[in-house]
C-alpha positions in Angstrom: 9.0 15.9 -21.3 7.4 17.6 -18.4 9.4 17.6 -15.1 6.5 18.0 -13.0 7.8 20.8 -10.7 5.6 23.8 -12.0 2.5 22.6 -12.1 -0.3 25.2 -9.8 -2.1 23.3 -6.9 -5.4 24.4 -9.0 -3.9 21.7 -12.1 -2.8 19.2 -9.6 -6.3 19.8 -7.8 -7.9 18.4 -11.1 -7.1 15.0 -11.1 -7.3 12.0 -8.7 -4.1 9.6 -8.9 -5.0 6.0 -8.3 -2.1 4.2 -7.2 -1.9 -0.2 -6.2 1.5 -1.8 -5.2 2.9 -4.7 -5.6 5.2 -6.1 -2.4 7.8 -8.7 -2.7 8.6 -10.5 0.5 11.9 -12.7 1.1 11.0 -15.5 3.7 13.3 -16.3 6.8 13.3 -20.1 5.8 16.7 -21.6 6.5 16.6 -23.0 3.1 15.4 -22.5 -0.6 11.6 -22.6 -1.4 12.7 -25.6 -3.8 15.5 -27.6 -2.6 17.9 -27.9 0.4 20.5 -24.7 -0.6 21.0 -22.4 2.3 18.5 -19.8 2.5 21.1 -17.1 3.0 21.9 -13.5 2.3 25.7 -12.9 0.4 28.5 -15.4 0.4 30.6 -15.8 -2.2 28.7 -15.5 -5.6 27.0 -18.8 -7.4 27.8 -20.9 -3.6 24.4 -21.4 -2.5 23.5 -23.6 -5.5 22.8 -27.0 -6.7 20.9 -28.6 -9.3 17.6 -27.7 -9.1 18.6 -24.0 -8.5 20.5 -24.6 -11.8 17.8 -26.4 -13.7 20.0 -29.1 -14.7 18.8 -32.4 -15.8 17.3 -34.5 -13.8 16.3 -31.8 -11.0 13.4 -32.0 -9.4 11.7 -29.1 -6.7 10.6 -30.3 -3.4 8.8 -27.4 -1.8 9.5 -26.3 1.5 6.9 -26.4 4.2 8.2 -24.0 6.5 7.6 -21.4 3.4 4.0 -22.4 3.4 3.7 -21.7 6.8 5.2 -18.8 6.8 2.8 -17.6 3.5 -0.1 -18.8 5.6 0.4 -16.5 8.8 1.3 -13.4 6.9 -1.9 -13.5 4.6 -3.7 -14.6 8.0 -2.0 -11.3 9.6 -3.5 -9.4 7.0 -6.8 -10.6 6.9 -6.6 -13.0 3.5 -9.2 -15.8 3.3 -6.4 -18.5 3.0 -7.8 -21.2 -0.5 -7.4 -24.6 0.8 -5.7 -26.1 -2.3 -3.5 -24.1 -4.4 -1.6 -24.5 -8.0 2.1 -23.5 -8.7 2.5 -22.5 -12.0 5.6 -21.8 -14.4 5.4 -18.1 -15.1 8.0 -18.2 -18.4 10.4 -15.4 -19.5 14.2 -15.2 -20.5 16.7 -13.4 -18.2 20.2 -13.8 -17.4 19.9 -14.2 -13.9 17.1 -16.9 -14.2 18.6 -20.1 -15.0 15.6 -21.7 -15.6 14.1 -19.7 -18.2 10.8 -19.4 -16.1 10.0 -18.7 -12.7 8.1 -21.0 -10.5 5.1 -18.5 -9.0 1.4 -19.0 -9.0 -1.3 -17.6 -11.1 -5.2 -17.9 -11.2 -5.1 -20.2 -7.9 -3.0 -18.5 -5.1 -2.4 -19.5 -1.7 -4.4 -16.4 -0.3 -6.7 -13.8 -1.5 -9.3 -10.7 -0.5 -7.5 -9.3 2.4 -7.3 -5.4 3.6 -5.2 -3.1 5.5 -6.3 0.1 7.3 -4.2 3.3 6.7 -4.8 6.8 8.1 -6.1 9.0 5.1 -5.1 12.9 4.8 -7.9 13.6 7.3 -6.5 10.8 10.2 -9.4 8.8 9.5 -9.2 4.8 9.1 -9.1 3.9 5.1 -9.1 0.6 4.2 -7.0 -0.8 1.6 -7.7 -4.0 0.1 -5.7 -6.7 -0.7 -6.1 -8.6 -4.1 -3.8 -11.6 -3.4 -0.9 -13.1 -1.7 1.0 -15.8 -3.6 4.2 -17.4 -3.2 6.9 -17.4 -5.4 10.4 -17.8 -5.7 13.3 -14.9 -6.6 15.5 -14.7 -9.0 19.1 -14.4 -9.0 21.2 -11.6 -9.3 23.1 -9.2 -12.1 26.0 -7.2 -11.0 26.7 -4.4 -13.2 29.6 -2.5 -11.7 32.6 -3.0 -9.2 34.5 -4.8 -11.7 37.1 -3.6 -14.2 35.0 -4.8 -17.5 31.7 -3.6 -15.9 31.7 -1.8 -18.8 31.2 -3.6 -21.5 30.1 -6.6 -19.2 27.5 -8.4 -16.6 28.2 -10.3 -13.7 25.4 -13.4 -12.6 25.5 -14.1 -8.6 22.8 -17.4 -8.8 23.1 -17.1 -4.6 19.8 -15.9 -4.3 18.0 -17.8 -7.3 15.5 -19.9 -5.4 14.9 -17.7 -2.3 11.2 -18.5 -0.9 9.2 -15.0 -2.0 5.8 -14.0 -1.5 4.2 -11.3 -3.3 1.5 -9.2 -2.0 -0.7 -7.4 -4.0 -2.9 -4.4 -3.4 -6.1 -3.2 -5.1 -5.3 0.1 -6.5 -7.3 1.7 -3.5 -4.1 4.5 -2.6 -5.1 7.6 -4.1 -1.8 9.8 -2.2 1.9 9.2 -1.8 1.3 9.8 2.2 -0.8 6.6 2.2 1.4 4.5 0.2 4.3 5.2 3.1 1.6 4.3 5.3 0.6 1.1 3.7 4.3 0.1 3.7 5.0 0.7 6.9 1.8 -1.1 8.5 2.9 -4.2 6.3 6.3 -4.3 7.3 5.5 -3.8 11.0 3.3 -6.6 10.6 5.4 -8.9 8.9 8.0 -8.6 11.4 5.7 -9.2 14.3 5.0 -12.5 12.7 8.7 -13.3 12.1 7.6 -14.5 8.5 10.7 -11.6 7.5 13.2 -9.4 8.4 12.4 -7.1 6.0 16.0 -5.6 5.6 15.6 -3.4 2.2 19.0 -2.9 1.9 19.4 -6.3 1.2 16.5 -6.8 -0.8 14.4 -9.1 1.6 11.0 -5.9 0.6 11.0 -5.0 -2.5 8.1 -2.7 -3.8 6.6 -1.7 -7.5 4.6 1.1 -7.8 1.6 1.3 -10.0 0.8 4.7 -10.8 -1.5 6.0 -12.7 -4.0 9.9 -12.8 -7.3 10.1 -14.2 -9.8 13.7 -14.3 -12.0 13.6 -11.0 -15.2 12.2 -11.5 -13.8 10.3 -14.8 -14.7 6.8 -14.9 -11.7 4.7 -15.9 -8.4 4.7 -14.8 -5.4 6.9 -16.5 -2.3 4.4 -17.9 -0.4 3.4 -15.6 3.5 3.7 -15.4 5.2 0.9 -12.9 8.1 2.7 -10.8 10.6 -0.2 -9.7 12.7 -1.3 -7.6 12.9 1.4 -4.7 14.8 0.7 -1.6 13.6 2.8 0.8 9.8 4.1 2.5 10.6 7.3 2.3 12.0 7.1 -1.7 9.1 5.4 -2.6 6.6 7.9 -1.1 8.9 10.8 -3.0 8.7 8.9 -6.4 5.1 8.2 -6.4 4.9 12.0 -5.8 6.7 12.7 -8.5 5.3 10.3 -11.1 1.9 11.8 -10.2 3.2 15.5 -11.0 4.8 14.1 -14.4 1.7 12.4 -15.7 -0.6 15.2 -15.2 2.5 17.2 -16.7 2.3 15.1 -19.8 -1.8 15.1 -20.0 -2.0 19.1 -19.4 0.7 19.4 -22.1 -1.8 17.7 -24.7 0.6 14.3 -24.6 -0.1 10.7 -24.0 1.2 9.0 -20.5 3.0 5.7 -21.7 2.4 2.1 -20.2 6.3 1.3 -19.0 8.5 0.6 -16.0 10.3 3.4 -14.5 13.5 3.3 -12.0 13.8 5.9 -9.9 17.3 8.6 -9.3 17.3 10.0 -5.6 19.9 11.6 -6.6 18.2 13.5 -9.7 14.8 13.4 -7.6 13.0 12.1 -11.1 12.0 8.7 -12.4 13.5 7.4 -15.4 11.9 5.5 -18.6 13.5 1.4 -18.0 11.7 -0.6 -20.6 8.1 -0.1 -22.6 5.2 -2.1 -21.7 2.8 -0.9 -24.2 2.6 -5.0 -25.4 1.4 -7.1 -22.6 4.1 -10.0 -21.5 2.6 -13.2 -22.6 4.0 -15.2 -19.6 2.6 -18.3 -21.4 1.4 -19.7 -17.3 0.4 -23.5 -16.9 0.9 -25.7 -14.3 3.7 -26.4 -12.7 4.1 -30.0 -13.7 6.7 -31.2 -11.2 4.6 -30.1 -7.9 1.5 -31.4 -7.2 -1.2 -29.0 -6.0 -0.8 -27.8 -2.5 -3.3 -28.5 -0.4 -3.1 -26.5 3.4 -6.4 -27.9 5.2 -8.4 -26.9 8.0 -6.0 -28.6 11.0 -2.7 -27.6 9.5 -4.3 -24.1 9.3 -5.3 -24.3 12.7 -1.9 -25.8 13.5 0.3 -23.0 11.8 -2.1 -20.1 13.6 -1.2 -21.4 16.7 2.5 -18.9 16.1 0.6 -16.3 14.7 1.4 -13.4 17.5 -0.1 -10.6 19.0 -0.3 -8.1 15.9 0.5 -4.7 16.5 -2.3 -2.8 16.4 -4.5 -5.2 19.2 -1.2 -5.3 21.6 -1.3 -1.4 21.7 -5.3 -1.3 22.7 -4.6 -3.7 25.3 -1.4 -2.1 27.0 -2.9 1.2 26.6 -6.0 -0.6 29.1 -4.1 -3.1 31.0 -0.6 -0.8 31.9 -2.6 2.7 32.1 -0.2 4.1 29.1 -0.7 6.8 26.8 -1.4 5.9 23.0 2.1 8.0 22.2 4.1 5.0 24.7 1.9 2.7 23.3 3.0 3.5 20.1 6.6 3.5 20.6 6.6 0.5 22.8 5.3 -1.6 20.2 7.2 -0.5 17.3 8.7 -4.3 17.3 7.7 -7.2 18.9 11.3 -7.6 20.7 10.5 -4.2 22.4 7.0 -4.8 23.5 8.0 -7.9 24.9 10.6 -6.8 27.2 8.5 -4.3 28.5 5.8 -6.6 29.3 7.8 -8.3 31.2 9.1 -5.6 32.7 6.0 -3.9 33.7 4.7 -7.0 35.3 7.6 -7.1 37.9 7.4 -3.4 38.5 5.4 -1.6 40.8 4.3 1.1 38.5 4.1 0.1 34.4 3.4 3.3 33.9 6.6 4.7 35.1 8.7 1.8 33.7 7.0 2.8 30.4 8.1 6.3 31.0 11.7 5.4 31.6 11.9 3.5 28.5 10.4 5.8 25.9 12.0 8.8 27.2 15.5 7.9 29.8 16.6 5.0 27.7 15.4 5.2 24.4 17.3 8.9 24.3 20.5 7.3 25.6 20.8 4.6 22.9 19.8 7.1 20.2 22.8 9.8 21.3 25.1 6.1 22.0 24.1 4.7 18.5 22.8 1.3 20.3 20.0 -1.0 20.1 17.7 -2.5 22.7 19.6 -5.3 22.7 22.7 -3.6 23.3 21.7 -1.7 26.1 24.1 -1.3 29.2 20.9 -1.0 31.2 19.0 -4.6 31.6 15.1 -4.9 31.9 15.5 -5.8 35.7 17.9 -2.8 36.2 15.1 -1.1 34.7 12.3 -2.5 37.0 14.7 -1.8 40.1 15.1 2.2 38.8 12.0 2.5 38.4 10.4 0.6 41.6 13.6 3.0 43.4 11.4 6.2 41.4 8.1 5.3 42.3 8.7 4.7 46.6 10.5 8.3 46.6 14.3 6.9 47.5 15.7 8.6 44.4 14.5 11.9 42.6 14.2 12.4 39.1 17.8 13.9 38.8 19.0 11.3 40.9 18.2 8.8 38.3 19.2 10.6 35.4 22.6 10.8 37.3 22.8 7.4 37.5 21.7 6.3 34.2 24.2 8.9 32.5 26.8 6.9 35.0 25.5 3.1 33.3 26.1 4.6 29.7 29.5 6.1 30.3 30.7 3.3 32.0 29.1 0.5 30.3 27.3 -1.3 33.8 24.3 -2.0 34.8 21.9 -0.3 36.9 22.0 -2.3 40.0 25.9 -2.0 40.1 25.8 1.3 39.8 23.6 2.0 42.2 25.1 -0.1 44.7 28.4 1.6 44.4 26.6 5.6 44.1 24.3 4.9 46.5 23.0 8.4 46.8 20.5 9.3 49.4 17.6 11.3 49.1 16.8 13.7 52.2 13.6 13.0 53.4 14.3 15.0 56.8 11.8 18.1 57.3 13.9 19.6 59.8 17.4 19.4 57.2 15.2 20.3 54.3 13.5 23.2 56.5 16.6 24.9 57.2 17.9 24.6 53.4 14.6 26.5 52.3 14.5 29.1 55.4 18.5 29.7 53.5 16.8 29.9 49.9 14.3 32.3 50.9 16.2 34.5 53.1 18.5 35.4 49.9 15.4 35.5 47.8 13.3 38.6 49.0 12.1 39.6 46.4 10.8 36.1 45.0 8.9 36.2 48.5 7.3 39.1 48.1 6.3 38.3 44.4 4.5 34.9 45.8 2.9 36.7 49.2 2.3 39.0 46.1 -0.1 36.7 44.7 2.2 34.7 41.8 1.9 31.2 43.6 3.9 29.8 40.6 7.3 31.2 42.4 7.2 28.3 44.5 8.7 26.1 42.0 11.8 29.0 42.0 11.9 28.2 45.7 11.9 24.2 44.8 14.5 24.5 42.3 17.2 26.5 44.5 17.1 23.8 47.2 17.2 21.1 45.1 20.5 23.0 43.8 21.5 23.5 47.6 20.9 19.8 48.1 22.6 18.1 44.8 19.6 16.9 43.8 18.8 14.7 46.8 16.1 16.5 48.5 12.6 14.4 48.7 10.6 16.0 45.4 7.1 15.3 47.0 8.3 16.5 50.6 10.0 19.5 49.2 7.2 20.9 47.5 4.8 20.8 50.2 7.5 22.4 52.6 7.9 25.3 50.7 4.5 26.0 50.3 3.5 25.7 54.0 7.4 28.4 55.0 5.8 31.1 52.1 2.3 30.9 53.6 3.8 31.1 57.0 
């Protein structure tokens, strides 16, 4: 078995790799997609059940409408034609962890189809990656195979999450590089969680992605088998075991062997994929109908009803801040990054006098101090309108740039608030000529020979001159005054 590490760039430069994933989406539906159970991450195992999670006799699904909505504005958000009447199907195969012995899903009539993503391709260039479908579903429970003393020899069944509202989005295999999977991925989830539909939280399975892999000789016609690579649980693993599966195919094809149709976990720890289960024979699912749920039907005015939440989506909110706050793309970017974010500082920037210096404080001043402090937004000692006042404080000149950082340093270590702060430090900026005067005629009578370097003709000394009052004056000389001062004492 090749381990696809020594392959040339020349070899690797032979063959295209055609890649399509499939995305699994928990929705944030305060109960099941079927019945009434609580719609709820952990708790103790086989709690959130009932009867129709259990398939006992008698049960009957009830589908919830908040999961239809929630299916409608994420294939809305990207871009799917939504089909006005849909059919859940039973999609039947046995396993332990699925009660029923089928899975409620839907097949040849989904809820949403022919949308399309656009990703930045190897070059920077918009690629657009098209959607096949969006249908909804419902999960599965779970088996726990260790953290018990017989895990050995036996398997655990948590039913908790059997029933959880899913829907599955699936791409055309349009990726042709590991670097645009990650991309993919990460546009998706950005946009799910602008729409709310998700929190998205890998860790606890709420995005689950399958990779569809497959390599095929440039210029061939048809597509190379295709291995499936499950159940990854981060971006950045994914993107490193779609790299790898490429390398071991064409391993196994330059060897002279066959790639094999199968599912394949992958080790992070081992940095390889692993054989799971063959699927050289196709699953015959045996899909019909869903006999206990009538077709849905989501027409024009609910459509237009549900739409009415859809948000904002990333990628238009950035175009317009950039234009309306006078922002770079870079604090664009990073003001956006989630909805919660770009809405404070909206809200910010419309009190403030300059948006483009609240924008500043937040992507450098604060975003730095939670980082090093390990806190979210939402945790931050510094409030939106101690942000406006900081910055409004910046822009008329009463405080210098070290000034603030002074005081924001003070909020973190002592947990409070800008305003407070302030009002108890109160420091005051010198804006007197004649008091900053003097301090320069000090810094450049011990400074000769920085004088006679700028009368020399190196004008940039004068920011020497700037930084050893500032010094003198603990920060609290006037930065615009200051300046133009020293310039007009070294050209005296």
């Amino acid at each position: 078995m090749s381990t696809a590490t020594a392959l040339s760039p020349e070899v690797l430069a032979k063959y295209q790799p055609v890649i399509g994933l499939e995305v699994h989406v928990q929705l944030l539906t305060a109960s099941k997609a079927f019945c009434g159970c609580v719609n709820q991450y952990g708790g103790e195992p086989n709690t959130h059940v009932c009867p129709t999670c259990l398939v006992l006799p008698g049960a009957l699904p009830v589908l919830n409408r908040k999961a239809v909505e929630f299916a409608v504005l994420a294939a809305k958000a990207i871009n799917c034609e939504i089909r006005e009447t849909s059919i859940f199907s039973r999609k039947n195969y046995f396993y332990p962890d699925s009660p029923k012995g089928y899975q409620i899903s839907q097949f040849d009539k989904p809820i949403a189809e022919h949308g399309w993503l656009d990703v930045p391709d190897a070059s920077g260039a918009s690629k657009r990656i098209g959607v096949t479908r969006l249908h909804m579903e419902e999960d599965a429970g779970k088996s726990v195979h260790d953290g018990f003393a017989d895990s050995v020899s036996k398997t655990y069944i948590d039913l908790n999450r059997c029933g959880t509202p899913l829907i599955e989005i699936v791409s055309e295999p349009d990726l042709r590089t590991a670097d645009e999977v990650f991309e993919y991925l990460t546009k998706l989830k950005e946009i799910l969680l602008y729409t709310g539909v998700s929190d998205c939280n890998m860790e606890e399975g709420s995005l689950r992605c399958d990779a569809n892999v497959s390599v095929m000789l440039k210029g061939a016609k048809e597509y190379g088998t295709k291995a499936e690579v499950k159940n990854v649980n981060s971006f950045r693993y994914i993107r490193a075991a779609v790299e790898y599966e490429i390398e071991r195919q064409i391993g196994v094809i330059e060897e002279g062997g066959r790639v094999v149709q199968e599912s394949r976990l992958w080790n992070n720890a081992e940095g390889r994929t692993f054989s799971m289960r063959s699927k050289e024979q196709a699953h015959d699912y045996r899909y019909f109908p869903e006999p206990d749920l009538p077709p849905l039907v989501v027409g024009a005015e609910w459509q237009a009803e549900i739409l009415k939440s859809l948000p904002e989506l990333p990628e238009a909110r950035r175009a317009r801040m950039i234009a309306e706050y006078e922002i770079s793309e870079q604090d664009a970017a990073t003001l956006t990054a989630t909805r919660s974010f770009a809405d404070s500082f909206e809200s910010a920037a419309k009190k403030a006098k300059s948006p483009t210096r609240v924008a500043a404080l937040l992507t450098s001043e604060l975003t730095m101090r939670l980082r090093l402090a390990n806190l979210e937004l939402d945790q931050s000692p510094v409030s939106m309108a101690g942000i406006v006042m900081a910055a409004d404080l910046a822009e008329s000149g009463e405080l210098s740039s070290k000034m603030l950082k002074q005081l924001l340093d003070t909020c973190f270590e002592k947990n409070e608030d800008f305003p407070a702060v302030y009002d108890r430090e109160k420091p005051q900026q010198i804006s007197d000529a004649l008091a900053i005067e003097k301090m320069i005629d000090e810094v450049i009578a011990a400074n000769p020979k920085q004088v006679e370097q700028y009368r020399g003709g190196k004008k940039t000394v004068s920011a020497f001159f700037v930084g050893q009052v500032m010094r003198l004056s603990k920060g609290q000389a006037n930065p615009a005054l200051l300046n133009e001062l020293v310039v007009k004492k070294l050209d005296s």
